[in-house]
N, CA, C and O atoms as a Tripos MOL2 file, in Angstrom:
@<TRIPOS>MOLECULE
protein
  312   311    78     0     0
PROTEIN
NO_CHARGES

@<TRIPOS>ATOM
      1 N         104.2120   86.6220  119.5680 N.3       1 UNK1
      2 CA        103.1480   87.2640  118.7970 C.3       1 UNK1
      3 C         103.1660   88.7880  118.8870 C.2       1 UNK1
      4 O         102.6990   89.5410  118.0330 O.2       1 UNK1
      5 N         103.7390   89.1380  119.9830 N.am      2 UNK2
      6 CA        103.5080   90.8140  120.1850 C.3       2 UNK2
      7 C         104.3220   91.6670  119.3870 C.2       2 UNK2
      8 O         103.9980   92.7380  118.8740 O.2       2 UNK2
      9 N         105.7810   90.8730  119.3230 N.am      3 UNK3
     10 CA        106.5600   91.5040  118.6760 C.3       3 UNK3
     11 C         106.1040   91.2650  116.8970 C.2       3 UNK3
     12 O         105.9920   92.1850  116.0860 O.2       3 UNK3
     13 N         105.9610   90.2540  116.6990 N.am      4 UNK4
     14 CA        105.8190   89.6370  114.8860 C.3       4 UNK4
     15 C         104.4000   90.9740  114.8810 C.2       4 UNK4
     16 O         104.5680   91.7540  113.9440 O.2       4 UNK4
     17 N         103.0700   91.3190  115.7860 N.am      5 UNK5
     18 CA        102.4570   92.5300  115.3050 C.3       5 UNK5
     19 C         102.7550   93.7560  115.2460 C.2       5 UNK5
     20 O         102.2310   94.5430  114.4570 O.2       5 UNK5
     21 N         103.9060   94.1330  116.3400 N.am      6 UNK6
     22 CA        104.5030   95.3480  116.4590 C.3       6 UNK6
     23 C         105.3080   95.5230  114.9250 C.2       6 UNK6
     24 O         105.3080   96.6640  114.4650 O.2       6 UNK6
     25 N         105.8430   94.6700  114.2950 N.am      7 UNK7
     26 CA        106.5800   94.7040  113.0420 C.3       7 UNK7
     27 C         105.6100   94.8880  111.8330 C.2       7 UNK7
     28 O         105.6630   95.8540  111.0720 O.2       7 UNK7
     29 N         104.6840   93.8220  111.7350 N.am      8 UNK8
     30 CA        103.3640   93.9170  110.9490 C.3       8 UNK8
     31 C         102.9310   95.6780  111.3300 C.2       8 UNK8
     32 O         103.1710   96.3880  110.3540 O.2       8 UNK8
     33 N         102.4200   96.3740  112.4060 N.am      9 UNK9
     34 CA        102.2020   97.6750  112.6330 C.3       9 UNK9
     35 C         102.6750   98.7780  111.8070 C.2       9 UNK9
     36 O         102.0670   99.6290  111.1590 O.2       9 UNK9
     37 N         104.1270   98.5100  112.0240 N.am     10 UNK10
     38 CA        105.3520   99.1050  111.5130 C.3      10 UNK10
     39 C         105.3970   99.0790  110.4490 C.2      10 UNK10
     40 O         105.9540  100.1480  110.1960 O.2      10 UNK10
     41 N         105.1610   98.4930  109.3270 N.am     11 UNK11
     42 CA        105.3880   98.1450  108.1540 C.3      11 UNK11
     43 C         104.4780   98.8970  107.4450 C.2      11 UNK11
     44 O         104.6950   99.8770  106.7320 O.2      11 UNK11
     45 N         102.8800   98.0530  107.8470 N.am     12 UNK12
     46 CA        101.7550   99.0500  107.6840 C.3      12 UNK12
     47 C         101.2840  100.4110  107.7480 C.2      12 UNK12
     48 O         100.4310  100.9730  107.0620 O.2      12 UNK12
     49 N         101.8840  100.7700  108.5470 N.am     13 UNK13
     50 CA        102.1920  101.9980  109.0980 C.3      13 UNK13
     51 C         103.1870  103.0490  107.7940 C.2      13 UNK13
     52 O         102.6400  103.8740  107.0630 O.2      13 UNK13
     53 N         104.1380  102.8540  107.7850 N.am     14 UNK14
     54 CA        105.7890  102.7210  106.8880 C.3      14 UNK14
     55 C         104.6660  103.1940  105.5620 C.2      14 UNK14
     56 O         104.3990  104.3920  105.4640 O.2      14 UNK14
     57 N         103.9600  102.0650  104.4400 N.am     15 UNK15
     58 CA        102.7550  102.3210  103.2640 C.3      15 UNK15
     59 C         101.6340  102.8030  103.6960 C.2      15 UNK15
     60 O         100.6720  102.5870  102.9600 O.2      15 UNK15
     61 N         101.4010  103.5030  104.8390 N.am     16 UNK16
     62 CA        100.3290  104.3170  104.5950 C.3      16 UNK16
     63 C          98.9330  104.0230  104.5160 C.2      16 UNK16
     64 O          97.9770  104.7350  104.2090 O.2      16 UNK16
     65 N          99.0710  102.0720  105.0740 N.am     17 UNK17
     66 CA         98.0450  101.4610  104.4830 C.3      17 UNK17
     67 C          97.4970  101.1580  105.9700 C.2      17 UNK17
     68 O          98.1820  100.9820  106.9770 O.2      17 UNK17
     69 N          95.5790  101.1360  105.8170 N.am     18 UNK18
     70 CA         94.7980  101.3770  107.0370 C.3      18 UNK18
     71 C          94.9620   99.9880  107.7420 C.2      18 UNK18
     72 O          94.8530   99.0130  106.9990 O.2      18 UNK18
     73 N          95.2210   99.7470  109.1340 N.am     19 UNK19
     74 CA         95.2760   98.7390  110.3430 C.3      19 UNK19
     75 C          94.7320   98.8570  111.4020 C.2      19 UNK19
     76 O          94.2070   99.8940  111.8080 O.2      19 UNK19
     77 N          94.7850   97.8890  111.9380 N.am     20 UNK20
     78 CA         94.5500   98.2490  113.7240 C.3      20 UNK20
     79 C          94.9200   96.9910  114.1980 C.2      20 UNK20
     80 O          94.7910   95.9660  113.5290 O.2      20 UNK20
     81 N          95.5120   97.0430  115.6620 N.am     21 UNK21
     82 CA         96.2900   95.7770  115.8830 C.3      21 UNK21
     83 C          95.1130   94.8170  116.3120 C.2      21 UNK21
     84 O          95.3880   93.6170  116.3350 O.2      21 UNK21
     85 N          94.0360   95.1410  116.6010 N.am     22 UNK22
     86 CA         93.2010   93.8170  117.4590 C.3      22 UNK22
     87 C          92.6390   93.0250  115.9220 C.2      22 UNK22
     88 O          92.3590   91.8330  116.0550 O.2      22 UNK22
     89 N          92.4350   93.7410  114.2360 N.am     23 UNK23
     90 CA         92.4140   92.4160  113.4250 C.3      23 UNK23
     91 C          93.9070   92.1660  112.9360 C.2      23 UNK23
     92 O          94.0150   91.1760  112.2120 O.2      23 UNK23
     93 N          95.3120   93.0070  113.2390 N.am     24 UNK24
     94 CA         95.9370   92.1810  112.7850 C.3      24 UNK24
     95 C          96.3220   91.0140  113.7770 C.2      24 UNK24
     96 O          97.0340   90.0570  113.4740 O.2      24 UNK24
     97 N          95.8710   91.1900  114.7320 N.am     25 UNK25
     98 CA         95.9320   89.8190  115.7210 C.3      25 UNK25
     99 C          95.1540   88.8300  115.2120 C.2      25 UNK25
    100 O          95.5320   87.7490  114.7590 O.2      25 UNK25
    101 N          94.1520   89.2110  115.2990 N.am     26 UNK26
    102 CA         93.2490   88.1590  114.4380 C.3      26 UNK26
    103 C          93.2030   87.5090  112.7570 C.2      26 UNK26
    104 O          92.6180   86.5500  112.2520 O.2      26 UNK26
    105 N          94.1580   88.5950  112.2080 N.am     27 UNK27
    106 CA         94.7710   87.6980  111.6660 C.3      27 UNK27
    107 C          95.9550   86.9420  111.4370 C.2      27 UNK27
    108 O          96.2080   86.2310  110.4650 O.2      27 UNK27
    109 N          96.8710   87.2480  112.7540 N.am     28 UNK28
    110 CA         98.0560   86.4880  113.0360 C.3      28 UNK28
    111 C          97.6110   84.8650  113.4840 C.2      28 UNK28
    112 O          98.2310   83.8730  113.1020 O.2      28 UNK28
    113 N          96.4120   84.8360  114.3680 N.am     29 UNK29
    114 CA         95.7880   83.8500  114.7030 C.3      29 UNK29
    115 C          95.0390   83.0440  113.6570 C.2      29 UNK29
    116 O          95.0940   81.8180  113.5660 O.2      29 UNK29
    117 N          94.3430   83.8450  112.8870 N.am     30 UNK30
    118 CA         93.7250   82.9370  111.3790 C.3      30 UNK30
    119 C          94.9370   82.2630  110.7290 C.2      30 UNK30
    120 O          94.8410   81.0870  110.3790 O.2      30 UNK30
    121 N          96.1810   83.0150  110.5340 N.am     31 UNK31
    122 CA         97.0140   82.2040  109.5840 C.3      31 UNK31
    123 C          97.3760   81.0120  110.4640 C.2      31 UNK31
    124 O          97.2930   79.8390  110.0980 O.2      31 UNK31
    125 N          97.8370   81.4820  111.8120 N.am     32 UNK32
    126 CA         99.0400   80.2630  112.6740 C.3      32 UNK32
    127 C          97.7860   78.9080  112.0960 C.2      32 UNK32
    128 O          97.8150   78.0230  111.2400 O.2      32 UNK32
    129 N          97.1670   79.2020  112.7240 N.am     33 UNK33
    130 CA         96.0420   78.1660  112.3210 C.3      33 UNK33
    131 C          95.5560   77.4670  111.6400 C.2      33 UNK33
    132 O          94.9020   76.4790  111.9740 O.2      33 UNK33
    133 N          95.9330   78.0970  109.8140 N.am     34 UNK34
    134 CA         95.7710   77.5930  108.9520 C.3      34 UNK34
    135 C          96.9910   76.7350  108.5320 C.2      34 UNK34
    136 O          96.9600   75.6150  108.0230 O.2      34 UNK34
    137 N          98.3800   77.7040  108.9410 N.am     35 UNK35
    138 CA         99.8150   77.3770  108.6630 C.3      35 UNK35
    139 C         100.2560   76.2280  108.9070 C.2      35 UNK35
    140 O         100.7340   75.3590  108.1780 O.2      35 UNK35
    141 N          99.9060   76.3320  110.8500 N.am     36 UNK36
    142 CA        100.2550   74.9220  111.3520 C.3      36 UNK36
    143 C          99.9930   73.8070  111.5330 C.2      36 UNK36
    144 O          98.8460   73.5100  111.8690 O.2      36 UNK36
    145 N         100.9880   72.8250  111.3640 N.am     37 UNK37
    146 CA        100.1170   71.4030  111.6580 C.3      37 UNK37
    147 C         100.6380   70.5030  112.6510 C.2      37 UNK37
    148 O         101.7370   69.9800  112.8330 O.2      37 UNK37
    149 N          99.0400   70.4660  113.4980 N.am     38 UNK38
    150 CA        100.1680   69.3480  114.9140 C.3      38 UNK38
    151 C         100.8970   68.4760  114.8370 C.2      38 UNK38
    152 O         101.7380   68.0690  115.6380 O.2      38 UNK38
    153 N         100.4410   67.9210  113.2470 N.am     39 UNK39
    154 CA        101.2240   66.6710  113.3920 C.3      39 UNK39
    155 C         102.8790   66.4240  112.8820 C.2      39 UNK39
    156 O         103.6600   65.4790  112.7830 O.2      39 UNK39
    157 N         102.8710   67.7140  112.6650 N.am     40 UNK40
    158 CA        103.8890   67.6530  111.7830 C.3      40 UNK40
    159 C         105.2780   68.8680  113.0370 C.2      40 UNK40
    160 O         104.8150   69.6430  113.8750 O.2      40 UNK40
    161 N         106.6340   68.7270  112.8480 N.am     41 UNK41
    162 CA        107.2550   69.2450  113.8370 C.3      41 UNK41
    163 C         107.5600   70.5700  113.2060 C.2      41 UNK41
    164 O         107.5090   70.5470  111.9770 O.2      41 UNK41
    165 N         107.9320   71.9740  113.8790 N.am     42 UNK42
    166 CA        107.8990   72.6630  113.2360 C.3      42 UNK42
    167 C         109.6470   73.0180  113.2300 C.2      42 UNK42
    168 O         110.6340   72.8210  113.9380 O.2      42 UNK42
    169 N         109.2510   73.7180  111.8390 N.am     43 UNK43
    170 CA        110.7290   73.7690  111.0290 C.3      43 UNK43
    171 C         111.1280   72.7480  110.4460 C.2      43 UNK43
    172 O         112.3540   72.6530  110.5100 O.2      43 UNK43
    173 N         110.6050   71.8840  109.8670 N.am     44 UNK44
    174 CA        110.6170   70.4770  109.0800 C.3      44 UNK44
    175 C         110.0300   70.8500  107.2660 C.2      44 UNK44
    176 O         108.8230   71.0780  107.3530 O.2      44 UNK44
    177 N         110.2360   70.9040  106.5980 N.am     45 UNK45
    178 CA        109.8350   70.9390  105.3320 C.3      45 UNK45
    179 C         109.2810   69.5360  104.7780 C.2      45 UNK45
    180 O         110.0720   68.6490  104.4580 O.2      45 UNK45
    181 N         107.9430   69.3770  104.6830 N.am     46 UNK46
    182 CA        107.5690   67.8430  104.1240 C.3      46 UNK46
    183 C         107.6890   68.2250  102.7280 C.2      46 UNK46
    184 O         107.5560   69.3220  102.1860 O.2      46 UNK46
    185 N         108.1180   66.4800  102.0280 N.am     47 UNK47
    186 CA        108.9430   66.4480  100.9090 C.3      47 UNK47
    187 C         107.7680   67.3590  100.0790 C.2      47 UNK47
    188 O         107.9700   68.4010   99.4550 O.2      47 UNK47
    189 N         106.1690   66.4690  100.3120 N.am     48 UNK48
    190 CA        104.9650   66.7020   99.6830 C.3      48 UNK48
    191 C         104.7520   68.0120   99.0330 C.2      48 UNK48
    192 O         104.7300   68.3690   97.8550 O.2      48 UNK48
    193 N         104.5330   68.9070  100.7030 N.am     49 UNK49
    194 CA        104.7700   69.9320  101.0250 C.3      49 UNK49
    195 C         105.7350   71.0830  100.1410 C.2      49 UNK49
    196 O         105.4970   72.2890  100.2090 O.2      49 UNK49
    197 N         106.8040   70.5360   99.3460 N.am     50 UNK50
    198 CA        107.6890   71.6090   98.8390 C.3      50 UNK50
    199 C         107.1510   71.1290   97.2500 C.2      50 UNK50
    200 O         107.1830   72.0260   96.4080 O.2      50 UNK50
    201 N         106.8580   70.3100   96.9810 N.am     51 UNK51
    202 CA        106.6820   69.5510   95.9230 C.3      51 UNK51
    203 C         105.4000   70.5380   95.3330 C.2      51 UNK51
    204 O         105.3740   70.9110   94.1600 O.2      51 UNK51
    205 N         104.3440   70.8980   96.3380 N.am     52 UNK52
    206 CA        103.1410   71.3000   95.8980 C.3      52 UNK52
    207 C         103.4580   72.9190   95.9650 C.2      52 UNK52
    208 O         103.1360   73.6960   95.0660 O.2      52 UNK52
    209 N         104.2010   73.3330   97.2790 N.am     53 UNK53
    210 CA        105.0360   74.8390   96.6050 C.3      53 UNK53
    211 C         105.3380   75.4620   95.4800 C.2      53 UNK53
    212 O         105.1930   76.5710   94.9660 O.2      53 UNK53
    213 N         106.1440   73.6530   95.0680 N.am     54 UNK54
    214 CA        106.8380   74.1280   93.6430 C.3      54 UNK54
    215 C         106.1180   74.0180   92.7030 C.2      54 UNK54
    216 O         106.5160   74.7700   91.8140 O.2      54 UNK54
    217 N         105.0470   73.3440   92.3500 N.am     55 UNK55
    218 CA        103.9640   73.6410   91.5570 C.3      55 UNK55
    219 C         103.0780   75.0780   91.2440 C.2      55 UNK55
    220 O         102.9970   75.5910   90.1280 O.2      55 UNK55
    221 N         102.3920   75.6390   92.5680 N.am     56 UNK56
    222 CA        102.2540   76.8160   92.7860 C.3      56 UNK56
    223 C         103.0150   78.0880   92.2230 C.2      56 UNK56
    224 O         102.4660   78.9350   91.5190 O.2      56 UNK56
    225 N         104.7220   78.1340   92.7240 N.am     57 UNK57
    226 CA        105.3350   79.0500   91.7780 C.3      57 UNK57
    227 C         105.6380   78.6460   90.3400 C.2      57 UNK57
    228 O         105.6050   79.5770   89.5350 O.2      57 UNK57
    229 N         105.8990   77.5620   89.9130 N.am     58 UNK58
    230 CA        106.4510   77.7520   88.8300 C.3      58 UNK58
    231 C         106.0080   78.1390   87.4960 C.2      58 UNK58
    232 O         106.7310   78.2300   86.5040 O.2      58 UNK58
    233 N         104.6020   78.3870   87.5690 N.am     59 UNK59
    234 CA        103.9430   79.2670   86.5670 C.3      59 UNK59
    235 C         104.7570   80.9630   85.9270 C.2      59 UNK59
    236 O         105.0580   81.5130   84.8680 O.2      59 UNK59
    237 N         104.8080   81.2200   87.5560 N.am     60 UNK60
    238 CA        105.6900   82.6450   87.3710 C.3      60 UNK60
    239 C         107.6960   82.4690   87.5410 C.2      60 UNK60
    240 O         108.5120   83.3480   87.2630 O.2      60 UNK60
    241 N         107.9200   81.4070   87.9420 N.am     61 UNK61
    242 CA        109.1050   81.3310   88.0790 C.3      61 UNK61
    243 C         109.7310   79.9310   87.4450 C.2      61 UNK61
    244 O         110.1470   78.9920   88.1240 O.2      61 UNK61
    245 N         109.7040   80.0020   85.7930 N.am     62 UNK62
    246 CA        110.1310   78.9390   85.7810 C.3      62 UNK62
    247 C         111.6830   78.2210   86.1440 C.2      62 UNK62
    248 O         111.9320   77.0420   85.8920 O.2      62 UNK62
    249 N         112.4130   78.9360   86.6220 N.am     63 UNK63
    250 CA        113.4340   78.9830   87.2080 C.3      63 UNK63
    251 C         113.9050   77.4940   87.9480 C.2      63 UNK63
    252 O         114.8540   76.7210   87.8250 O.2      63 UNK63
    253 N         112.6120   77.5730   88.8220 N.am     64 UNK64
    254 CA        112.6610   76.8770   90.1020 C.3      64 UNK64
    255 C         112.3840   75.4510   89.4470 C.2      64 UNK64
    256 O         112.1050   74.6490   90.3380 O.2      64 UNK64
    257 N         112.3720   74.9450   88.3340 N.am     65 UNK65
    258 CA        111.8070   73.3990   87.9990 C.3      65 UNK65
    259 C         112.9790   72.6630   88.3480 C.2      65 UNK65
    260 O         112.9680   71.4880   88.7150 O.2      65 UNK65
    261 N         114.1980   73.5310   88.2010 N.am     66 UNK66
    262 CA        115.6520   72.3940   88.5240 C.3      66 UNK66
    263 C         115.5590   72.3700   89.9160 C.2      66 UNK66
    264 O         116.3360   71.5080   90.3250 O.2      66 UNK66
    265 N         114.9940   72.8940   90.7950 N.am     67 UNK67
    266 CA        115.2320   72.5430   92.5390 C.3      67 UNK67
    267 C         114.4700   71.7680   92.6810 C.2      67 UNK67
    268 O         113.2670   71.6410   92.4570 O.2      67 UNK67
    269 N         115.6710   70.8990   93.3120 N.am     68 UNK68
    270 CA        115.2350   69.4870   94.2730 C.3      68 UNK68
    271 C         115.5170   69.5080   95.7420 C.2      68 UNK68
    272 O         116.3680   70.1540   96.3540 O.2      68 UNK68
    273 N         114.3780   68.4360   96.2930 N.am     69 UNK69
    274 CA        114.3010   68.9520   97.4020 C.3      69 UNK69
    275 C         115.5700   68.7070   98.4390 C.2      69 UNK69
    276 O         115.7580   69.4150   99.4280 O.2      69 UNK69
    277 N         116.4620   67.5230   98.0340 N.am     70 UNK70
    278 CA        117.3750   67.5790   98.5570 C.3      70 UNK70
    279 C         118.2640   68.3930   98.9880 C.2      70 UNK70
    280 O         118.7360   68.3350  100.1230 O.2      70 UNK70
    281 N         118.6090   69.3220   98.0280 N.am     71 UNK71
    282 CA        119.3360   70.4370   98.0100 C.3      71 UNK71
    283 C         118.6770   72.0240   98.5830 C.2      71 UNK71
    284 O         119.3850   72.9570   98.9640 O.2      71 UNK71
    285 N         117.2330   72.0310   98.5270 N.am     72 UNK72
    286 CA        116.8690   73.2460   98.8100 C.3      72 UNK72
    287 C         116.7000   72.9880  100.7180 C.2      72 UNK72
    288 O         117.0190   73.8710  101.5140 O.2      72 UNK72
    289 N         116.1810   71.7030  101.1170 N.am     73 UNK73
    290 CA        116.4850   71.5530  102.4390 C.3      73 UNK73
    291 C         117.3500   70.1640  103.2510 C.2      73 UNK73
    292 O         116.9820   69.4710  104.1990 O.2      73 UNK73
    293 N         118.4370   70.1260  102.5510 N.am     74 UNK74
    294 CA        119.6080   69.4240  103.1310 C.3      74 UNK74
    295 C         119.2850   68.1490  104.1340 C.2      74 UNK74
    296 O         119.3640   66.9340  103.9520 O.2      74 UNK74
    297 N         118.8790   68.9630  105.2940 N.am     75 UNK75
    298 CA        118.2770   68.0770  106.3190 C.3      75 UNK75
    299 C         117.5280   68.0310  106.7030 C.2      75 UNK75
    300 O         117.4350   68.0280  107.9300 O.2      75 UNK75
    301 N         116.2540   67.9500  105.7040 N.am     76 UNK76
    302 CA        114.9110   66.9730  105.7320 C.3      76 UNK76
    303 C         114.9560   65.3840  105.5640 C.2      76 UNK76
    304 O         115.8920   64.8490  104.9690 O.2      76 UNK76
    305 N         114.1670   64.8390  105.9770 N.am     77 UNK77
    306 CA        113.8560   63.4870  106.1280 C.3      77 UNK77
    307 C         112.4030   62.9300  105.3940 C.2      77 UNK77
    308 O         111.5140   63.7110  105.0540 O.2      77 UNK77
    309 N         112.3300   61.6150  105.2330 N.am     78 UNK78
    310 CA        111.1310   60.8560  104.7380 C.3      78 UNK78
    311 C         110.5450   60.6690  105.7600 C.2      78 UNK78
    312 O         109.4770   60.0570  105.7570 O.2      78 UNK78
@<TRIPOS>BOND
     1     1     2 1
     2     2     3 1
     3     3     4 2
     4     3     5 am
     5     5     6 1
     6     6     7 1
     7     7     8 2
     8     7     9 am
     9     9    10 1
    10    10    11 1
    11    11    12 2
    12    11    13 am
    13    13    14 1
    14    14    15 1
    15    15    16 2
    16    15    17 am
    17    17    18 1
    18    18    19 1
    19    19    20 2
    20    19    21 am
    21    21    22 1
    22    22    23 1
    23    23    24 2
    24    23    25 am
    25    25    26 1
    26    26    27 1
    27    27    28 2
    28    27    29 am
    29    29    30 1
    30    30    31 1
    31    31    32 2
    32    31    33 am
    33    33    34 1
    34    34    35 1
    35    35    36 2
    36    35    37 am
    37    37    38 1
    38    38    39 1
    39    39    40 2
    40    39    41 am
    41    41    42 1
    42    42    43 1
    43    43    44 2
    44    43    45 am
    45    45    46 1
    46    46    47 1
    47    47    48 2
    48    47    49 am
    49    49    50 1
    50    50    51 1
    51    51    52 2
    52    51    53 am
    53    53    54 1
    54    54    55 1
    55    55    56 2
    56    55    57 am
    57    57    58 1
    58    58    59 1
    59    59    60 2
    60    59    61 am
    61    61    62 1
    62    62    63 1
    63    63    64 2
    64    63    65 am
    65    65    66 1
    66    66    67 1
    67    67    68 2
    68    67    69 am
    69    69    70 1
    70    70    71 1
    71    71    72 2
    72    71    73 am
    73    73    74 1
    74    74    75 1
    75    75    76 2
    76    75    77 am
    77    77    78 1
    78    78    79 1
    79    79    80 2
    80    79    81 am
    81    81    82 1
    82    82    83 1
    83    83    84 2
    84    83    85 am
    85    85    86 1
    86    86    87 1
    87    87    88 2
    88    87    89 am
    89    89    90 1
    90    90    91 1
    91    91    92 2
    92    91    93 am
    93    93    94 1
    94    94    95 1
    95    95    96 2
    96    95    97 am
    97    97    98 1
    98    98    99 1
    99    99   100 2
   100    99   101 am
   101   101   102 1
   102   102   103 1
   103   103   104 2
   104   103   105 am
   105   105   106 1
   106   106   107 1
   107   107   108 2
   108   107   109 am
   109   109   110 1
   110   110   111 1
   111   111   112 2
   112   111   113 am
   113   113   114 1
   114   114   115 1
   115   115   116 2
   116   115   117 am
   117   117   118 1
   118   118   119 1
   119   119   120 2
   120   119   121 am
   121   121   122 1
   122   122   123 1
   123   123   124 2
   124   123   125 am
   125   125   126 1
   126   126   127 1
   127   127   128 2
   128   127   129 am
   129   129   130 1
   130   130   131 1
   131   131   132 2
   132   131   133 am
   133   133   134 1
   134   134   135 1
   135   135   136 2
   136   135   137 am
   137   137   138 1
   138   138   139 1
   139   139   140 2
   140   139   141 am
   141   141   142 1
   142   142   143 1
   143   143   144 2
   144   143   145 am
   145   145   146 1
   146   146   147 1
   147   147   148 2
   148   147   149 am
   149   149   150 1
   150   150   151 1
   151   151   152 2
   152   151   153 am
   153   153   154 1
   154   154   155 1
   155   155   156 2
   156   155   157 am
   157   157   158 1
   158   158   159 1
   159   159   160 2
   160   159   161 am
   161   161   162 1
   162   162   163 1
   163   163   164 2
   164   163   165 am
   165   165   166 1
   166   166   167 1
   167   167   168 2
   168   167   169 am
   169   169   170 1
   170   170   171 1
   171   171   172 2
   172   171   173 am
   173   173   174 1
   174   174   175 1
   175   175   176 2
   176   175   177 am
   177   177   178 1
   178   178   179 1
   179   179   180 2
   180   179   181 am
   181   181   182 1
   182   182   183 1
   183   183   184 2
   184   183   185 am
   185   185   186 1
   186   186   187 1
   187   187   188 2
   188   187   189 am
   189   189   190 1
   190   190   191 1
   191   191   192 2
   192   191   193 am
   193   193   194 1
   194   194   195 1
   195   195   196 2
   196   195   197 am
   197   197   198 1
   198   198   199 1
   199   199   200 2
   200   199   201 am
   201   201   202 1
   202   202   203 1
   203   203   204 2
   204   203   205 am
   205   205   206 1
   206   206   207 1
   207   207   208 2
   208   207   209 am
   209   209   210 1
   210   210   211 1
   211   211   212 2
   212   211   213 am
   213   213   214 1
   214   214   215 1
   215   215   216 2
   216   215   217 am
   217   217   218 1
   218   218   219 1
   219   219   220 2
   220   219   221 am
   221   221   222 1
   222   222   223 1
   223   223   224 2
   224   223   225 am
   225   225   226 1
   226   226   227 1
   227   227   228 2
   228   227   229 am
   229   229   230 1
   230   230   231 1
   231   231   232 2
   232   231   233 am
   233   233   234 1
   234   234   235 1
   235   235   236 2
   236   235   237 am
   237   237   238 1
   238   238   239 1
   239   239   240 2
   240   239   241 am
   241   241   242 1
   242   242   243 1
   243   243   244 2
   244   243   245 am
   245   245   246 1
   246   246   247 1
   247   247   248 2
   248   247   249 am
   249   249   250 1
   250   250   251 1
   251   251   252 2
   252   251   253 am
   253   253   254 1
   254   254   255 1
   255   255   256 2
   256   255   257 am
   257   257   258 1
   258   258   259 1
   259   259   260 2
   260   259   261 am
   261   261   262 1
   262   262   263 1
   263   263   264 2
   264   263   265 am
   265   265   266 1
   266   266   267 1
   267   267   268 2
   268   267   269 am
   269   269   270 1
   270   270   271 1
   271   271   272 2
   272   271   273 am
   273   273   274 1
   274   274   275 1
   275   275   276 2
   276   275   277 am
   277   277   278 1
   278   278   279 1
   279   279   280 2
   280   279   281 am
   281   281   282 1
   282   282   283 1
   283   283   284 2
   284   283   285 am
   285   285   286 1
   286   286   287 1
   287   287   288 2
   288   287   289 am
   289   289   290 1
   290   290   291 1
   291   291   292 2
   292   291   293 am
   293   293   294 1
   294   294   295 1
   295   295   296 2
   296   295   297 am
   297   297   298 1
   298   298   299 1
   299   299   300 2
   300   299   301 am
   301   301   302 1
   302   302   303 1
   303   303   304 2
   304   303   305 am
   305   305   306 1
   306   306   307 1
   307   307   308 2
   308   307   309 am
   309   309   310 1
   310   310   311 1
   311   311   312 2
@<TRIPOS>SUBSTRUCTURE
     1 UNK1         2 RESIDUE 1 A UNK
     2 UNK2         6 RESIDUE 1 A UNK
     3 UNK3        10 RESIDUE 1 A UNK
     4 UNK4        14 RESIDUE 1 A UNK
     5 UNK5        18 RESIDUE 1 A UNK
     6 UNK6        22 RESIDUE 1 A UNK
     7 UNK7        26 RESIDUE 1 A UNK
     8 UNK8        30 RESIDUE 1 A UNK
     9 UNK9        34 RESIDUE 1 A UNK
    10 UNK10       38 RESIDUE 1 A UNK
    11 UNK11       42 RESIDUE 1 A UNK
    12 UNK12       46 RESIDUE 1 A UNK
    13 UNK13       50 RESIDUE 1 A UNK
    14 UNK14       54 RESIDUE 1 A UNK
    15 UNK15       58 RESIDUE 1 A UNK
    16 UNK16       62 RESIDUE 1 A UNK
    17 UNK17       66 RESIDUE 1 A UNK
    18 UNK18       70 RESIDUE 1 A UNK
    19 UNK19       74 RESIDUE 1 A UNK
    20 UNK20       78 RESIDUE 1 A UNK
    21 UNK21       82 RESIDUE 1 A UNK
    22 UNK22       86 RESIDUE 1 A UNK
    23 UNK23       90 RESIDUE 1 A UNK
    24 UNK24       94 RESIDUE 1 A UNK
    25 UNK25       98 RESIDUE 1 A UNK
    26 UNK26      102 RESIDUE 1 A UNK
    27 UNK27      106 RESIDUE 1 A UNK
    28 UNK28      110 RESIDUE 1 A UNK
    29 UNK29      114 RESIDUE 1 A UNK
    30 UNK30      118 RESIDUE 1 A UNK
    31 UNK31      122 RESIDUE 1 A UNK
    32 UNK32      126 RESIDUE 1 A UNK
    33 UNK33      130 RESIDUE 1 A UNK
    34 UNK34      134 RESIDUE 1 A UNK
    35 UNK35      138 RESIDUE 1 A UNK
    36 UNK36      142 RESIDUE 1 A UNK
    37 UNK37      146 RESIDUE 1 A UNK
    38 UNK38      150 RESIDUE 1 A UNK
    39 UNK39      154 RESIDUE 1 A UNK
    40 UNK40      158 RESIDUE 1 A UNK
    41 UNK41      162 RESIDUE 1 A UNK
    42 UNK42      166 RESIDUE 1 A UNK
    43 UNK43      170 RESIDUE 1 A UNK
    44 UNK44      174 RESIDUE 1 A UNK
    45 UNK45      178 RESIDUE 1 A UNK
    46 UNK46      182 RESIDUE 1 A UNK
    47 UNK47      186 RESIDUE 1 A UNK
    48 UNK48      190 RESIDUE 1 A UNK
    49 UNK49      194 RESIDUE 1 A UNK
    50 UNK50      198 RESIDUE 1 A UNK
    51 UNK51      202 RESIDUE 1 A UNK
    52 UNK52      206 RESIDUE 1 A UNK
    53 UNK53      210 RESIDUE 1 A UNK
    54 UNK54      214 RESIDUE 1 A UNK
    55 UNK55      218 RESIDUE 1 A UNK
    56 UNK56      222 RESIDUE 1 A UNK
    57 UNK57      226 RESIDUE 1 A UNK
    58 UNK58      230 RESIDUE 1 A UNK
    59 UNK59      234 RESIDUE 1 A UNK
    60 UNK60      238 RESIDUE 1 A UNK
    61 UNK61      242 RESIDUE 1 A UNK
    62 UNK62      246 RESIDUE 1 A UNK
    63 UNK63      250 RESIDUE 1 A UNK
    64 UNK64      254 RESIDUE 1 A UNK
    65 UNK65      258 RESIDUE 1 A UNK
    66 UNK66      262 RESIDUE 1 A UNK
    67 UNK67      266 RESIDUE 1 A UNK
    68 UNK68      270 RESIDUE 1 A UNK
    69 UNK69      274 RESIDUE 1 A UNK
    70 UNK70      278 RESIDUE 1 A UNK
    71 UNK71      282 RESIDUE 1 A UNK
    72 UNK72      286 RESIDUE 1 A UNK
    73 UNK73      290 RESIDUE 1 A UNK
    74 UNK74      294 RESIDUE 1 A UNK
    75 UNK75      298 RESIDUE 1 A UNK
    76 UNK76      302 RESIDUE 1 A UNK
    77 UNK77      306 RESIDUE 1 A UNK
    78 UNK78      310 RESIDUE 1 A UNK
């Protein structure tokens, strides 16, 4: 976490744009939180999961309607 805010800092910092590390902690902690799920292992892509991704972009990217999930993560599982 210290380092992923030191980079977040940096960046922020870099545009000029106003921070302070004790809410970007707090919001490193709001996302993990929202992001993660116990039940699920991490670094795993659920099929669901990419399916509802790909819904989300493809308004702006219609590009992406030919990716399947097979191919975008190889070695995922059911």
């Amino acid at each position: 976490p210290e380092e992923t805010l030191a980079v977040v800092m940096r960046i922020m910092k870099e545009h000029h744009l106003p921070t302070n590390i004790s809410h970007q902690r707090w919001m490193l902690n709001a996302l993990k939180d929202s992001v993660l799920d116990d039940n699920k292992p991490l670094g795993v892509l659920d099929r669901e999961d990419f399916a509802e991704a790909k819904t989300f972009i493809l308004p702006q990217n219609p590009a992406i309607n030919e990716l399947v999930y097979e191919r975008f993560f190889p070695h995922g599982s059911d």
